[in-house]
N, C-alpha and C positions, 0 to 999 in steps of 0.2 A: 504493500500500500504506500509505503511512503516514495517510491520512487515513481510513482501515477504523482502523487501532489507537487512534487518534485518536477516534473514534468509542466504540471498545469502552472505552476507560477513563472516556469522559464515560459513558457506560450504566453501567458499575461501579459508579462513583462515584456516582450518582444511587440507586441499586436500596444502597448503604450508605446512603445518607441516610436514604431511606426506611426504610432498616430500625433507626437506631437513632431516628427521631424515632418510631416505631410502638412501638419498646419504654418509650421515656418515658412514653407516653401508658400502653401498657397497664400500667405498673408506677401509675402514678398513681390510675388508676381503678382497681386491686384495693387500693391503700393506702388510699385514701379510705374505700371502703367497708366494712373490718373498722374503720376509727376513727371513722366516723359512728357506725355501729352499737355501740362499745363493745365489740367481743370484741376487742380486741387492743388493749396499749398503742400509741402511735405508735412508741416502740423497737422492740419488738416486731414490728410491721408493718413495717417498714423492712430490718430484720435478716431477717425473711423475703422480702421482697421480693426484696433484697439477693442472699442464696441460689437462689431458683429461679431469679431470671434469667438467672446460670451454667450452669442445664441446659439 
């Protein structure tokens, strides 16, 4: 049994990883592209970023 639990926490921990290096990226790539383009200050964009990534 303990090497199933063992298991499940290395899977946990892996499927977290990936989730929060997925949202680095994707916050990245939506900040980038309202400041390339000029609609958004970089304040601006960060501060929104910032918020939706909470939901």
């Amino acid at each position: 049994m303990p090497e199933h639990l063992a298991l499940l926490i290395g899977v946990i921990a892996a499927a977290i990883g990936f989730g929060i290096a997925n949202g680095f990226n994707d916050a990245a790539n939506a900040i980038s592209t309202v400041i390339g383009t000029r609609t958004l200050s970089p304040r601006a964009a960060i501060i929104m970023a910032a918020c939706f990534n909470f939901l």
